[in-house]
N, C-alpha and C positions, 0 to 999 in steps of 0.2 A: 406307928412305931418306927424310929431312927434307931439305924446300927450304924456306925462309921469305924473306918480299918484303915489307919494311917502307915503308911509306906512311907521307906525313907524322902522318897520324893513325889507323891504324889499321898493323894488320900481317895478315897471310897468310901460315901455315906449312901444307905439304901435308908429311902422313905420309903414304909408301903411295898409300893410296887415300879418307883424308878429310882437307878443307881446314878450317883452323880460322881465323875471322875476329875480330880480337880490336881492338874498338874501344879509343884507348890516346890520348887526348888530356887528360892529366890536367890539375886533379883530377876533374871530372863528367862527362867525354865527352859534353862537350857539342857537338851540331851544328851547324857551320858551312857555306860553302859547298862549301868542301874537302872536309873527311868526306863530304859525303851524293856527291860529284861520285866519290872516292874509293872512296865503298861500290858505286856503279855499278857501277864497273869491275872490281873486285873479282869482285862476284855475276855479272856476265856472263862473265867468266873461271870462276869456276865450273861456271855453266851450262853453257860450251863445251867444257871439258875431260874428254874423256871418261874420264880416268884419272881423274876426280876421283867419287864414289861416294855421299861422303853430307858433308853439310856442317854445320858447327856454326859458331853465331854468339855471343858474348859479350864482354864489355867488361872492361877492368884495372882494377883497386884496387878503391875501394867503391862505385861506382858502374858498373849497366849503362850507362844513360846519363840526362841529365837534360835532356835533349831539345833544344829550340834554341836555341843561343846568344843570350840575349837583350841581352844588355851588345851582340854586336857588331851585332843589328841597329837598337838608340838606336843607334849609334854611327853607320848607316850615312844617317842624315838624310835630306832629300827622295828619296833613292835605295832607301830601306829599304823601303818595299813592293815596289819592282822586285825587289830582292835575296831577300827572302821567298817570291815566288812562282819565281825559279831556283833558293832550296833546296828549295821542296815539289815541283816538277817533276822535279827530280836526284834526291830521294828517292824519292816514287812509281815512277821507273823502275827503281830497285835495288831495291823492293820487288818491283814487275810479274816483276821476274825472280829472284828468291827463290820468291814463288809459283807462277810456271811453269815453273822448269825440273825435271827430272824426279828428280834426285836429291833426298832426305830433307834436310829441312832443321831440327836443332836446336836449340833456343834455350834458351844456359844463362845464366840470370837471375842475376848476382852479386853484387846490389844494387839500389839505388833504378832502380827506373825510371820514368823521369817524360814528360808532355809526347808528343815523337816519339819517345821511346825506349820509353814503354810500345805506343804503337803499334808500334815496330819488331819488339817482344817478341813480340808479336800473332802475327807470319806465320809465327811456325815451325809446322814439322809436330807436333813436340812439343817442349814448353817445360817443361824441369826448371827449378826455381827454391831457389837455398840460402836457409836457414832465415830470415837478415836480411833479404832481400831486401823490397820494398814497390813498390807499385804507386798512382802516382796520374796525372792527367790532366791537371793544372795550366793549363790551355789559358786556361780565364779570369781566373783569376790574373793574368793579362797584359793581358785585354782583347781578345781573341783566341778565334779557333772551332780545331776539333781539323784536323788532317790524316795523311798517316803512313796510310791506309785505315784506321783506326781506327773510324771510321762505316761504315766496309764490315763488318769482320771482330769487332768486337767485340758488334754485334747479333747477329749468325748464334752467338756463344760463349756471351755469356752476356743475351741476350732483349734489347731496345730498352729496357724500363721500367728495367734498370739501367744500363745505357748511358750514357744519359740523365742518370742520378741522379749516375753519377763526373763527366760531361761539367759540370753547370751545380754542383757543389757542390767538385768534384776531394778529394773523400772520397781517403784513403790505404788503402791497403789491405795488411796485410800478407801475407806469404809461404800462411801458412794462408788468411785470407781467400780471396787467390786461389785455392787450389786449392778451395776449398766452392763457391766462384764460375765453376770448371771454366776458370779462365784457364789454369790450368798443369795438368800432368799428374800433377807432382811434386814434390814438396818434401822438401831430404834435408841435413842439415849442413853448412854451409861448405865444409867439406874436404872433401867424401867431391862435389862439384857436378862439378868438370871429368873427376872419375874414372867415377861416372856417368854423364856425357855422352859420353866417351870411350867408353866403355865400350857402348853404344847406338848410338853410329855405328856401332865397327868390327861390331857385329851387322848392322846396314841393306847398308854396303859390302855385307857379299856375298851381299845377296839381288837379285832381280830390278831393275832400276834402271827398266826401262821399264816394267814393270807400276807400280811406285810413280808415275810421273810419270804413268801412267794414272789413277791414286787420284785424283793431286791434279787432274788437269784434270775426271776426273765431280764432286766435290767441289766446285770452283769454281762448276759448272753448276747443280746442284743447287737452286738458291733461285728460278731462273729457269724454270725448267722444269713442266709437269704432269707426273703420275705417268708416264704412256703416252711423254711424250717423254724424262721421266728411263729410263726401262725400256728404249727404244729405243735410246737411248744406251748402256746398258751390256752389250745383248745385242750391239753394233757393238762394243763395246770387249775384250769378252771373246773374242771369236771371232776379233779380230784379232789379239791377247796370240797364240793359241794357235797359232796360224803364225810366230811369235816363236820365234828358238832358242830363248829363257829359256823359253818356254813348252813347249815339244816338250819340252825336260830336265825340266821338273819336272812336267808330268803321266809321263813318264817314269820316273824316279825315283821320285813317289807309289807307284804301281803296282809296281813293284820295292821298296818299301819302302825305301828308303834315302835318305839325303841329297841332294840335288841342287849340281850343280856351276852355276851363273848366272856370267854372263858382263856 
């Protein structure tokens, strides 16, 4: 069963048991206040829907996205840095919850992504990216500092010293780049990108959904932590997994040697 909810600038089709977000503001998907207020709502619909299992995010035509509309914030005059800070605020919250909610979140890179859009790229759990696709940071280009958690999430991926180096030069980086650069996990033909991705959700669907949103909240932790309290944390997390129906079936199942049924 497909249901699809088209938004002015983006659309949500649920197959089943994965939601597919498809930024669609042609031609560059570029962000507005609309989109990012838009993507919100979206991703916290996700998050809440428990039919909903593993999620995948990706942008129409040839571009993922190229970040924020810049023509409309010249356009929005002494009002344009208020405007700027309710799209970074509207955004960071559709991020905040991309990243913590519990279902798998995949990022299929279909093109350029630039600005907030490479940031946006950033939060998935795994990020395939097709063969064209590129990567820059464009942020000074404008006269302008990055946002999007991009200074969060792109040190922790690929180290500060290059971070740094896209952030003040907005170096391009192509599809391979990225993945030498451990941005993506993958990189695979144009045509063969949503089948892929498709193809990797409906695998996530039907594993554990609450162990995974346990991944990602130790993972979050992780940078902030010392050894003893990362350790502490995961001997809390595993031992609570394990009083979890999903957990009781699949050490269940391990042991009977068979597949396990996750709920």
């Amino acid at each position: 069963m497909t249901t699809t909810s088209e938004h002015s600038t983006l659309n949500l089709t649920i197959t089943d048991s994965i939601a597919t977000i498809t930024l669609n503001r042609p031609k560059v998907n570029g962000m507005n206040i609309t989109m990012v207020k838009e993507l919100g709502i979206v991703a916290k619909q996700c998050a809440d829907d428990e039919k909903i299992r593993a999620v995948i995010l990706t942008g129409s035509g040839a571009f993922f996205s190229a970040g924020g509309d810049v023509k409309a914030m010249a356009a929005g005059g002494d009002d344009a840095s208020a405007i700027l800070k309710e799209m970074a605020d509207s955004l960071h919250e559709a991020i905040s919850s991309f990243a913590r909610m519990s279902k798998p979140v995949i990022v299929g890179v279909n093109g350029m992504a630039a600005g907030g859009g490479l940031s946006l790229a950033m939060i998935g759990d795994i990020v395939v990216a097709g063969e064209s696709a590129s990567f820059t940071m464009a942020y000074t280009a404008a006269g302008l500092t990055p946002d999007g958690s991009s200074t969060y999430f792109l040190p922790r991926i690929i180290g500060q010293r290059r971070t740094i180096e896209l952030a003040l030069t907005n170096r391009k980086l192509t599809a391979n780049d990225a993945l030498d650069w451990h941005m993506v996990n993958q990189v695979v033909p144009d045509d063969q990108l949503m089948p892929t991705v498709m193809g990797l959700a409906a695998k996530l669907a039907q594993g554990p959904t609450d162990a995974y949103g346990g991944i990602k909240k130790l993972m979050l932790s992780t940078f902030n932590n010392t050894l003893e309290e990362q350790m502490e944390l995961e001997g809390k997390a595993i031992s609570e997994r394990l009083n979890t129906p999903n957990g009781k079936e699949g050490v269940k199942a391990f042991s009977e040697k068979r597949r396990p049924t996750f709920i």
